[in-house]
C-alpha positions as CSV (number, residue, x, y, z in Angstrom):
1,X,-82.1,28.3,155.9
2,X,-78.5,27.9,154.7
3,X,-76.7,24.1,155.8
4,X,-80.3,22.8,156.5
5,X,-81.3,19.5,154.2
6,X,-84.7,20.6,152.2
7,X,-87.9,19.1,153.4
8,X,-88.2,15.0,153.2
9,X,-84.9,14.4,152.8
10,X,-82.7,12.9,155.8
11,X,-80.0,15.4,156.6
12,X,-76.5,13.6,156.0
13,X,-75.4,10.3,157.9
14,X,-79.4,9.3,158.5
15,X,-81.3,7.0,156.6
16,X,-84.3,8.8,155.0
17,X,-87.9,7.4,156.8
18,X,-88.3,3.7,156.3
19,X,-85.0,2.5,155.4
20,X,-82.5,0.7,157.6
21,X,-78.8,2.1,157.1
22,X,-76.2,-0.2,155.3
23,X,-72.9,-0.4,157.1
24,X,-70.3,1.5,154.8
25,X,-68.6,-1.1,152.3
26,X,-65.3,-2.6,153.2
27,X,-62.0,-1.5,151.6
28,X,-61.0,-2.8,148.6
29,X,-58.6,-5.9,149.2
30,X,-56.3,-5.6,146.1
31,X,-53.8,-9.2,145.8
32,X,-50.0,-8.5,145.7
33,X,-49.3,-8.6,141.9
34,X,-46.1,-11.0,140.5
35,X,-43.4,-9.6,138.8
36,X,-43.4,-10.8,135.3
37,X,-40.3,-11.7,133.7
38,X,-38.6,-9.7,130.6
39,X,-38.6,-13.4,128.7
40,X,-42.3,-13.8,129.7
41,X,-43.3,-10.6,128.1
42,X,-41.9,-11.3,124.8
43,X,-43.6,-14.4,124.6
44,X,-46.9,-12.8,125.1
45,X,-46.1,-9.7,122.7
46,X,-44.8,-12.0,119.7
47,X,-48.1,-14.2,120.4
48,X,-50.4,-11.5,120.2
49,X,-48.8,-9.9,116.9
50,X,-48.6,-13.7,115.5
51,X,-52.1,-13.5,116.6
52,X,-53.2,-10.1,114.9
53,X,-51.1,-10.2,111.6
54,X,-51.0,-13.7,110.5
55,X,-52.1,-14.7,107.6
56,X,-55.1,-17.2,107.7
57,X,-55.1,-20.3,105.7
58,X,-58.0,-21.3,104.0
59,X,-59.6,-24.8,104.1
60,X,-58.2,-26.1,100.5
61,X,-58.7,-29.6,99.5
62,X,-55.2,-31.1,98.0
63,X,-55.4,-34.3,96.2
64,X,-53.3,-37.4,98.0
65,X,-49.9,-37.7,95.7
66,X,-51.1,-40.5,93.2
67,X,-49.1,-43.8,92.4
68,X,-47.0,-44.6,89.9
69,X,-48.8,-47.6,88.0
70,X,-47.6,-49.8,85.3
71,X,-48.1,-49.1,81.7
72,X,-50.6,-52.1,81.2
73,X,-52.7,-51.2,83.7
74,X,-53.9,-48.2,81.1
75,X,-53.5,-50.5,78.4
76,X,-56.2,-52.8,80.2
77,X,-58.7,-49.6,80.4
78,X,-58.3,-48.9,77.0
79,X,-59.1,-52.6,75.9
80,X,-61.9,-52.5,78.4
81,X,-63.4,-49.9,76.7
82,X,-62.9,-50.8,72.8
83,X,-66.6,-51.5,72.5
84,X,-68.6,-49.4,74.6
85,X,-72.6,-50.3,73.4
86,X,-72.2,-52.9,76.8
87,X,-74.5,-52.3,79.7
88,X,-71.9,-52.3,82.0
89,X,-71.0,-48.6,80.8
90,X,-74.8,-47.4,81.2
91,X,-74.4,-46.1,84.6
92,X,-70.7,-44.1,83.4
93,X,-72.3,-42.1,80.3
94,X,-72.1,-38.7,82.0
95,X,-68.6,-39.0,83.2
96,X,-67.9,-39.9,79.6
97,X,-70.1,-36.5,78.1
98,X,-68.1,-34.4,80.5
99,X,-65.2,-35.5,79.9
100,X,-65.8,-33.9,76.1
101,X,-64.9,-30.7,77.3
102,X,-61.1,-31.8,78.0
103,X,-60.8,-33.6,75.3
104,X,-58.9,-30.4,72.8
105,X,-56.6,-30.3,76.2
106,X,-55.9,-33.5,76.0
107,X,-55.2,-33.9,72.3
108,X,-53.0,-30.4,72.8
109,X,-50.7,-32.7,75.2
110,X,-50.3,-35.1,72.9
111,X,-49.6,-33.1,70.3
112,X,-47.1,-31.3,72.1
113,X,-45.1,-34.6,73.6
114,X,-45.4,-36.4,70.5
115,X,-41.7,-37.2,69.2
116,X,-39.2,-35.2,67.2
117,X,-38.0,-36.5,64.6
118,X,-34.5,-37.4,66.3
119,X,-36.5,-39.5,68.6
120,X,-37.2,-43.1,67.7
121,X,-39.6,-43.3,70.7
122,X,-40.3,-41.7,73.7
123,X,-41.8,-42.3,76.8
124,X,-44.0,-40.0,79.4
125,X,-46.0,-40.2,81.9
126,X,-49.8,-39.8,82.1
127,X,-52.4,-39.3,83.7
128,X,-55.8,-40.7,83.5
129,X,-59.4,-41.6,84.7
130,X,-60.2,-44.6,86.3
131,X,-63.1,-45.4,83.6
132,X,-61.3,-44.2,80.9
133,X,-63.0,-41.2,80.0
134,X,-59.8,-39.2,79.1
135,X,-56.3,-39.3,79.6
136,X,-53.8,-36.4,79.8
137,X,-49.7,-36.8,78.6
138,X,-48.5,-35.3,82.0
139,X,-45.4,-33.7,81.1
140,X,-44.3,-29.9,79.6
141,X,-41.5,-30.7,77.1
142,X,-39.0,-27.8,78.2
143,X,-35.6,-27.1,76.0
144,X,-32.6,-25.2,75.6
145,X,-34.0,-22.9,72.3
146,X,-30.7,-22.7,70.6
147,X,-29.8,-26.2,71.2
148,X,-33.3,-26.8,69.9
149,X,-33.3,-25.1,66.6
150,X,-30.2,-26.6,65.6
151,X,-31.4,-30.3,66.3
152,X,-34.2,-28.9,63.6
153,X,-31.4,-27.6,61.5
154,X,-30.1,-30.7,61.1
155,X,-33.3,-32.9,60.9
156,X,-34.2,-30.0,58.2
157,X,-30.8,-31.3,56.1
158,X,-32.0,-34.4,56.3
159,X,-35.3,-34.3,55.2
160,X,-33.9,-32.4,52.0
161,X,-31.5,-35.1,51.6
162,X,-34.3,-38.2,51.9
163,X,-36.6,-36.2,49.7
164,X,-33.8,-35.2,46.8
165,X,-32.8,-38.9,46.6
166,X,-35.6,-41.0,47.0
167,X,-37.3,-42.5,44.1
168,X,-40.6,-43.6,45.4
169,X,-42.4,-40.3,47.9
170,X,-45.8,-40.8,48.7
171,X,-47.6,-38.5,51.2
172,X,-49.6,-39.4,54.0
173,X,-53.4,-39.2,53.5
174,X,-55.9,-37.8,56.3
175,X,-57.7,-39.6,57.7
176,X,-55.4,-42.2,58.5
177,X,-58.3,-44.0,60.2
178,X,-61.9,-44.5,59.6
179,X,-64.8,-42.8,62.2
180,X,-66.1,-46.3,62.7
181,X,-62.8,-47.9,63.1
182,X,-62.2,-49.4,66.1
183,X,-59.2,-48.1,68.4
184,X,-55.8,-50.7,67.8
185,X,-55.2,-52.7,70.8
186,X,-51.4,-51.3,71.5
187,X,-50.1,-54.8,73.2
188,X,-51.2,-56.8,70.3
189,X,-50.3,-54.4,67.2
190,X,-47.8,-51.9,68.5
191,X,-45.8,-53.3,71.1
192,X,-43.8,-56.0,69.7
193,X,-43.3,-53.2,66.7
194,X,-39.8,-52.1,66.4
195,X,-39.6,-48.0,66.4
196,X,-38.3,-46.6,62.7
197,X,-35.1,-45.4,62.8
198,X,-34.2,-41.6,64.0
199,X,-33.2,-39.1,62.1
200,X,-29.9,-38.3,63.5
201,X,-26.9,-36.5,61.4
202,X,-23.8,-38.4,62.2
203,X,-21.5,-35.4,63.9
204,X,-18.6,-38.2,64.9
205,X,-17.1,-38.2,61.4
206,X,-16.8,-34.2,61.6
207,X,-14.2,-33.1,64.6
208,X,-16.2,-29.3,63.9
209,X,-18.5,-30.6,66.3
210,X,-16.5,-32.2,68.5
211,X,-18.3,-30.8,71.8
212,X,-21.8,-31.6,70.0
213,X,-21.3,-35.6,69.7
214,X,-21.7,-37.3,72.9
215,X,-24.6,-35.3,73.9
216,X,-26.5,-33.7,70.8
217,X,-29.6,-35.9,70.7
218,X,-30.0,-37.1,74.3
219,X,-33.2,-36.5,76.1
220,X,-32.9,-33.3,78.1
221,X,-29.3,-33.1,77.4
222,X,-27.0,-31.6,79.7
223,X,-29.5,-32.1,82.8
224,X,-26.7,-34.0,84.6
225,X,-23.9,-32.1,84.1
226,X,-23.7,-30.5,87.1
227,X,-23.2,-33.8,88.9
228,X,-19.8,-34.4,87.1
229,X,-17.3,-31.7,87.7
230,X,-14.7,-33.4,86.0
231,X,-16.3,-33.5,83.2
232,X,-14.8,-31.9,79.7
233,X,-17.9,-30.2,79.0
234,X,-18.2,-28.6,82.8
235,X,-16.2,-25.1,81.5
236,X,-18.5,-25.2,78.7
237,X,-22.1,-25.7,79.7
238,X,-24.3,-25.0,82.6
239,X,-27.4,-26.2,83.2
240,X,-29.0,-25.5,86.5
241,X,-30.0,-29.5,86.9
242,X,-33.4,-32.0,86.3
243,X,-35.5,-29.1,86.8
244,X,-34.3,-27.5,83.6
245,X,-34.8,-23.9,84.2
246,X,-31.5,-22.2,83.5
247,X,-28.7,-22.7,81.0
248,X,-25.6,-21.2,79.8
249,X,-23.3,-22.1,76.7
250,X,-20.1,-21.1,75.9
251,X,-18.9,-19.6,73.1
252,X,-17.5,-22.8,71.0
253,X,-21.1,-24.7,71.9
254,X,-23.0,-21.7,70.7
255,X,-21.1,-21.1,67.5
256,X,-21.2,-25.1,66.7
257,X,-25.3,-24.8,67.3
258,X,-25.7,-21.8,65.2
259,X,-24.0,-23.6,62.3
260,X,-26.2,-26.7,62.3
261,X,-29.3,-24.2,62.7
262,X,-28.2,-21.9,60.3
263,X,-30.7,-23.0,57.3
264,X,-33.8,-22.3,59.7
265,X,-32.0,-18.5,60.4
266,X,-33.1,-15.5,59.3
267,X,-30.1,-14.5,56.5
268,X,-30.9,-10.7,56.7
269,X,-29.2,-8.6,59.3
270,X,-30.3,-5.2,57.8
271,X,-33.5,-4.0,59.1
272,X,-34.0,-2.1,56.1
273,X,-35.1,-5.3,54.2
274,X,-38.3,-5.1,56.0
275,X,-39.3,-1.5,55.0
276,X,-43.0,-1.2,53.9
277,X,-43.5,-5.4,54.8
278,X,-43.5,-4.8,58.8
279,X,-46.1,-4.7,61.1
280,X,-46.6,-0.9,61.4
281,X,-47.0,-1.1,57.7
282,X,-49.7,-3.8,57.8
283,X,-51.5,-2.2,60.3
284,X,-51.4,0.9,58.3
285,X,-52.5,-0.4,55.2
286,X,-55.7,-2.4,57.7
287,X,-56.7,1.2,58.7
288,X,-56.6,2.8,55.1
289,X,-58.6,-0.1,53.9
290,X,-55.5,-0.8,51.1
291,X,-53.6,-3.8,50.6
292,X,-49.8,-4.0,50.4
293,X,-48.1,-5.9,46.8
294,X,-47.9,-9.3,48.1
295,X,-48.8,-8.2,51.9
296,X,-52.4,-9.9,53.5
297,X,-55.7,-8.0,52.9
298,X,-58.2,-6.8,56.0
299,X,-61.7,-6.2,56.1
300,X,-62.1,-2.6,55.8
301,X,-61.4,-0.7,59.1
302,X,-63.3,2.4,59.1
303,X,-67.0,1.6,57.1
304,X,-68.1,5.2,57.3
305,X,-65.7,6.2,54.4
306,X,-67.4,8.0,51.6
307,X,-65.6,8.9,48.4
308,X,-65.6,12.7,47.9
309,X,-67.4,13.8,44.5
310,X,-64.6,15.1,42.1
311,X,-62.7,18.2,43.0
312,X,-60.3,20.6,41.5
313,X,-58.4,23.8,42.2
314,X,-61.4,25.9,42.6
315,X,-63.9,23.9,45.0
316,X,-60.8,23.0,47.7
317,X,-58.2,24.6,48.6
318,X,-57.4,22.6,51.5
319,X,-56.5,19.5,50.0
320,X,-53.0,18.6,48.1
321,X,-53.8,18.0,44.2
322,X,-51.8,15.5,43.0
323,X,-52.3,14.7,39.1
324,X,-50.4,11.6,39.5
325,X,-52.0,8.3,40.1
326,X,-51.1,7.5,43.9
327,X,-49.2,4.2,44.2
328,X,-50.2,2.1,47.4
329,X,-46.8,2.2,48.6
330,X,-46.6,5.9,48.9
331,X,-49.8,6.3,50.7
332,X,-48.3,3.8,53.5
333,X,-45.1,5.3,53.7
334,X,-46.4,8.7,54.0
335,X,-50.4,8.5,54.9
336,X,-50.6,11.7,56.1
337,X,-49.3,13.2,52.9
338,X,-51.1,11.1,50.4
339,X,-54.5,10.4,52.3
340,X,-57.7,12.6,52.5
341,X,-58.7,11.0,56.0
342,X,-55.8,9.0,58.1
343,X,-56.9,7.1,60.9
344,X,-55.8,4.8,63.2
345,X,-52.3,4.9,61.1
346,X,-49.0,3.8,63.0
347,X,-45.6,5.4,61.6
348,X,-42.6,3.7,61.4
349,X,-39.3,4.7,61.0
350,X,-38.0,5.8,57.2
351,X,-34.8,4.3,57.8
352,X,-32.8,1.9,60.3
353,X,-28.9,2.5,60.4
354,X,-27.4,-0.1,57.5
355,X,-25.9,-2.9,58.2
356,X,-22.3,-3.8,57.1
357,X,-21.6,-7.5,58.2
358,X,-21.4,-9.7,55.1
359,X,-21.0,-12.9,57.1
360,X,-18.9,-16.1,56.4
361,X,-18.4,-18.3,53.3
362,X,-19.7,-21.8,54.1
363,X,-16.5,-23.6,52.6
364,X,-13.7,-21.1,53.7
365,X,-10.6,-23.0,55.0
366,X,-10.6,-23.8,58.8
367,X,-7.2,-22.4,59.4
368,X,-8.3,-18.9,58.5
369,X,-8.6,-16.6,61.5
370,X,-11.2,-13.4,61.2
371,X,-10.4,-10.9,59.6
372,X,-8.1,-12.8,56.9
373,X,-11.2,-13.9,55.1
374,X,-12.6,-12.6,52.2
375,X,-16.6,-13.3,52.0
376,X,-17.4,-13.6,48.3
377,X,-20.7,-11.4,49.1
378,X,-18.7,-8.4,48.9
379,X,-17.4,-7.1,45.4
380,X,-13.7,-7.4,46.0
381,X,-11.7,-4.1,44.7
382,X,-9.0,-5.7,42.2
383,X,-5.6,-4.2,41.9
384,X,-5.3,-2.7,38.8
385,X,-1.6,-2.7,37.3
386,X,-0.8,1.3,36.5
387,X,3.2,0.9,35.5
388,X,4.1,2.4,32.3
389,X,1.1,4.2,32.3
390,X,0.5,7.7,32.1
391,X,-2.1,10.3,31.9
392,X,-3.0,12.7,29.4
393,X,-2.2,15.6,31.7
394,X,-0.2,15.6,34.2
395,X,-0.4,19.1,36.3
396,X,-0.2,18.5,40.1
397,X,2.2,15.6,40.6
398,X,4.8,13.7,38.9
399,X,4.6,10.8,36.7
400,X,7.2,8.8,39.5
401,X,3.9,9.2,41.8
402,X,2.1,6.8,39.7
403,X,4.2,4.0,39.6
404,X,3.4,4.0,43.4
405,X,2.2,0.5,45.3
406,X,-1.6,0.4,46.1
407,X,-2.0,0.5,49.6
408,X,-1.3,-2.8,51.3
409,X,0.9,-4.1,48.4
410,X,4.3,-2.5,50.1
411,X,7.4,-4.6,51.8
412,X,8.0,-4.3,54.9
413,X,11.0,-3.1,54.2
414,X,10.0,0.1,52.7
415,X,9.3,1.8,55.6
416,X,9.8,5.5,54.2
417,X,8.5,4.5,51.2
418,X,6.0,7.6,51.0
419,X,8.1,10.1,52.9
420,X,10.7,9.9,49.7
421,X,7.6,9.9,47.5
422,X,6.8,13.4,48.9
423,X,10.3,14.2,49.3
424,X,11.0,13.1,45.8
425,X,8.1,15.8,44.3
426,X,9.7,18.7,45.2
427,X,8.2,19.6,48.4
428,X,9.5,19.4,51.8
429,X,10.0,16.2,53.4
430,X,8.5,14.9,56.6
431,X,10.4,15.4,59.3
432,X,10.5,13.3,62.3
433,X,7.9,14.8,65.3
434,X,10.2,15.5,68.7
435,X,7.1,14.8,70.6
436,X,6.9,11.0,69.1
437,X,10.3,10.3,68.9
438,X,10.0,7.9,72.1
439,X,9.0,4.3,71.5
440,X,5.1,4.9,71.0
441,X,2.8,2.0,70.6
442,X,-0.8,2.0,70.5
443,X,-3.1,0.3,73.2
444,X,-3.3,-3.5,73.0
445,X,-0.3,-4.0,71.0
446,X,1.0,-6.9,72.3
447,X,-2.4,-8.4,72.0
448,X,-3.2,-10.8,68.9
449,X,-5.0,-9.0,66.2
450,X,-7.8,-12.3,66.4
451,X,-8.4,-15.6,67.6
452,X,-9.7,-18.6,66.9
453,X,-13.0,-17.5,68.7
454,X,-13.1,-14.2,66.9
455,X,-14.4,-14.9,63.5
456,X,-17.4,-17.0,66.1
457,X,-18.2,-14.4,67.8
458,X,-18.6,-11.7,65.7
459,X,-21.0,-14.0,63.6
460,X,-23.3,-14.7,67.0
461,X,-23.3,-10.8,67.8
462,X,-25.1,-10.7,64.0
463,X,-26.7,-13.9,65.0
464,X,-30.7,-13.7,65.3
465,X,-32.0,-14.8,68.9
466,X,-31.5,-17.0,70.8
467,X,-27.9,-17.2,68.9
468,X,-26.8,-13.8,70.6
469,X,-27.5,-14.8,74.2
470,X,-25.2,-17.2,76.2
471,X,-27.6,-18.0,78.9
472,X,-31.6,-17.6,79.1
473,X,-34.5,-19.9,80.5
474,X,-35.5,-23.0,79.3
475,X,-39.0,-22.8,76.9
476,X,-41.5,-25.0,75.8
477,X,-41.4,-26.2,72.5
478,X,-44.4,-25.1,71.4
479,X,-43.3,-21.3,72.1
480,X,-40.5,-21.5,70.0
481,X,-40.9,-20.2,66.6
482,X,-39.1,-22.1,64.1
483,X,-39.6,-20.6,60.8
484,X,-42.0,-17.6,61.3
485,X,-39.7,-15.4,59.4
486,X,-40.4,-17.3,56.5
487,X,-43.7,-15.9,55.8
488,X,-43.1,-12.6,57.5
489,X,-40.5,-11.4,55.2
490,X,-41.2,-10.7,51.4
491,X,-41.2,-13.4,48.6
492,X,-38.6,-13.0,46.5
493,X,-39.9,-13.1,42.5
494,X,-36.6,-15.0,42.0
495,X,-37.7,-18.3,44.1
496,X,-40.9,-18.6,41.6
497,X,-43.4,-20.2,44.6
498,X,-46.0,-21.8,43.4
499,X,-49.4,-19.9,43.8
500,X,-50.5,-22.1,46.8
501,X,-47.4,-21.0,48.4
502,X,-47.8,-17.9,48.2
503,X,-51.7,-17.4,49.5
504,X,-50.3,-19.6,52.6
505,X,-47.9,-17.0,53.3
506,X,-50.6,-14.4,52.7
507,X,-52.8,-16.4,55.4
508,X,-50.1,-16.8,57.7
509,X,-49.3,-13.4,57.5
510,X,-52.7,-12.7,58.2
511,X,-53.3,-14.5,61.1
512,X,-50.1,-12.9,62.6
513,X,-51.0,-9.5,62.1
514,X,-54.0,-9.9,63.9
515,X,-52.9,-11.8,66.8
């Protein structure tokens, strides 16, 4: 019936048949909690987010800083080592066999530290095994790139100079050493050897280069100059100190380095020089399996090419007839016009706006500003003398008009010398404008025309790179192309290269164009 428990079971508060009752379970004794500080709670926050979001560090080994050791304590390995058929050096033969793999690194180091030719010596540090199985010139050679070229520049001069004037040349044969010839003990051959004398172009006798002298050949010049405020050369030069990163030149520097460097520069300013030599043209003529006059020759591009059998106005009327033998130049300039099957073909631009900066005369007087200069690569317009003369017919204007100055060959004092001209033909005369009748001048007039920096800097804003920058980042030497430009642009028929000089530029080229 209803609010009866169901058969077997105890009705509530009784413990079913066999089981003693439990006594209820005691109240839950909760401990007085302690109020936790403001301070204490940012502590714990920040360690739990350091906790969760920090970046773990992995178990790296890092090599224990190495000691500087004397130079003959590498000299020691190496004489160790001259003969190496000794037992002693049984045990060491695979450290020697894998150290063959580093051996083009190391030779790359050395050839990059190896000494410029303004250098009578230099030393670096290096770094090398233990048992002498290889050794590593531990240093990247980083320069200034303008300051750079122009120590080439001059070693360039030079080098002319030695080889115009001396008598007896004789070239250095390779190899210089035998493959059985045992390596030269350095302290007993080289050391007491006095270095050859650098190449250096006296710039003390020539006040031109007056900020140049003191400082032109040192090793990493300029590294210190930020130690000396007082010095001269602090308004002129920045460099950002002995980790040669950063530099920045002034005008004077940079104009005195581009005219030492100037016969390693590029002489063309016009980008028009290049048209149909460039690299959109090589890679052009590389696609349409033709070669350029002078350019580099590919391996054919495309090998599925098949020449069509002979056609004519009747069998195609898709195709352009041209009766003409096609030159290669005009199916480069225009390969859609003047090819069957263009692929892979990169267009250039027809034309580049033309340059009109003739540049400076190397032997033009010092005192000269710009602009009163005339460079002897333009054709100068001559004045031609036109009194007494008079021409056949005479319809429009008098014969008075002729005897006129040419413009820029007036006085000063004839300041309405064309206003009487005009009055003096019979027409009106000019009449003085109302509007203008105030003192009028036009902007910058009480500014010079030039100075001596002008003529400078207009040839460094025409100035290939680096000579157009002021500042940049310190580069390796090895990055810095010296000459590329050489074999990039065309051979001139005039110079009359030898053959060899030309299929080296041909190869040069070559290699370029792929890379």
């Amino acid at each position: 019936p209803p609010g009866m428990a169901p058969p077997g079971m105890a009705p509530p508060g009784m413990a079913p048949p066999g089981m003693a009752s439990l006594p209820p379970p005691p109240p839950h004794q909760q401990a007085p909690q302690q109020a936790i500080s403001l301070e204490e709670k940012t502590k714990r926050w920040a360690k739990l987010q350091k906790k969760r979001y920090s970046h773990k560090k992995m178990n790296v080994f890092s090599a224990p800083q190495k000691e500087q050791m004397p130079p003959d304590f590498l000299r020691k390995i190496l004489q160790d080592h001259g003969d190496m058929s000794s037992k002693r050096y049984q045990t060491e033969k695979r450290l020697y066999v894998g150290a063959l793999k580093y051996v083009p690194h190391a030779l790359y180091k050395l050839l990059e530290n190896i000494p410029m030719p303004w250098e009578s010596y230099k030393e670096v540090p290096v770094l090398f095994h233990v048992t002498g199985a290889i050794s590593f010139v531990d240093r990247v050679p980083k320069v200034i790139e303008p300051l750079y070229m122009a120590q080439w520049g001059t070693a360039w001069l030079l080098m002319r100079r030695e080889k115009r004037d001396r008598r007896h040349f004789k070239r250095m044969r390779f190899p210089a050493f035998d493959d059985e010839e045992p390596p030269l003990d350095y302290a007993e051959h080289l050391l007491t050897v006095e270095p050859p004398e650098a190449v250096q172009l006296d710039l003390s006798e020539d006040n031109q280069y007056e900020l140049l002298q003191d400082w032109f050949y040192d090793n990493q010049p300029l590294s210190d100059i930020r130690q000396d405020k007082e010095h001269p050369l602090a308004d002129h030069v920045y460099v950002n100190g002995a980790s040669y990163k950063e530099w920045r030149l002034s005008t004077s520097i940079m104009a005195q380095l581009h005219n030492l460097a100037e016969p390693l520069l590029n002489p063309h300013t016009d980008l028009n020089h290049r048209y149909l030599f460039d690299t959109p043209y090589f890679l052009t003529a590389k696609a349409l399996n033709v070669a350029i006059p002078g350019g580099p020759k590919f391996e054919p591009l495309f090998r599925d090419v098949e020449e069509d059998e002979d056609w004519n106005d009747f069998n195609d009327v898709s195709k352009i007839i041209i009766r003409k033998p096609i030159r290669t130049e005009y199916k480069i300039a225009f390969p859609h016009v003047y090819n069957s099957r263009p692929r892979k073909v990169r267009l250039a631009p027809y034309h580049f706006v033309p340059s009109s900066y003739a540049g400076n005369d190397e032997e033009e007087e010092e005192d000269l500003m710009a602009f009163e200069s005339y460079p002897s690569r333009l054709n100068p317009i001559m004045p031609v003398n036109i009194k007494g003369w008079t021409p056949d017919h005479v319809d429009e204007f008098d014969e008075e008009e002729y005897d006129m100055p040419l413009v820029g060959q007036a006085d000063d004092n004839d300041e309405d010398l064309w206003g009487s001209a005009v009055g003096s033909s019979g027409g009106t005369e000019w009449e003085p404008d109302e509007e203008c009748i105030a003192g009028v001048q036009p902007l910058l007039a009480d500014l010079p025309l030039s100075t001596h920096l002008t003529a400078s800097g207009i040839a460094l804003y025409w100035a290939p790179e680096p000579f157009s920058q002021r500042s940049g980042r310190t580069r390796r030497t090895m990055d810095i192309p010296l000459i590329a430009h050489w074999f990039r642009d065309r051979v001139s028929r005039d110079l009359n290269y030898p053959v060899k000089v030309r299929v080296s530029y041909q190869k040069l080229l070559k290699a370029w164009v792929l890379n």
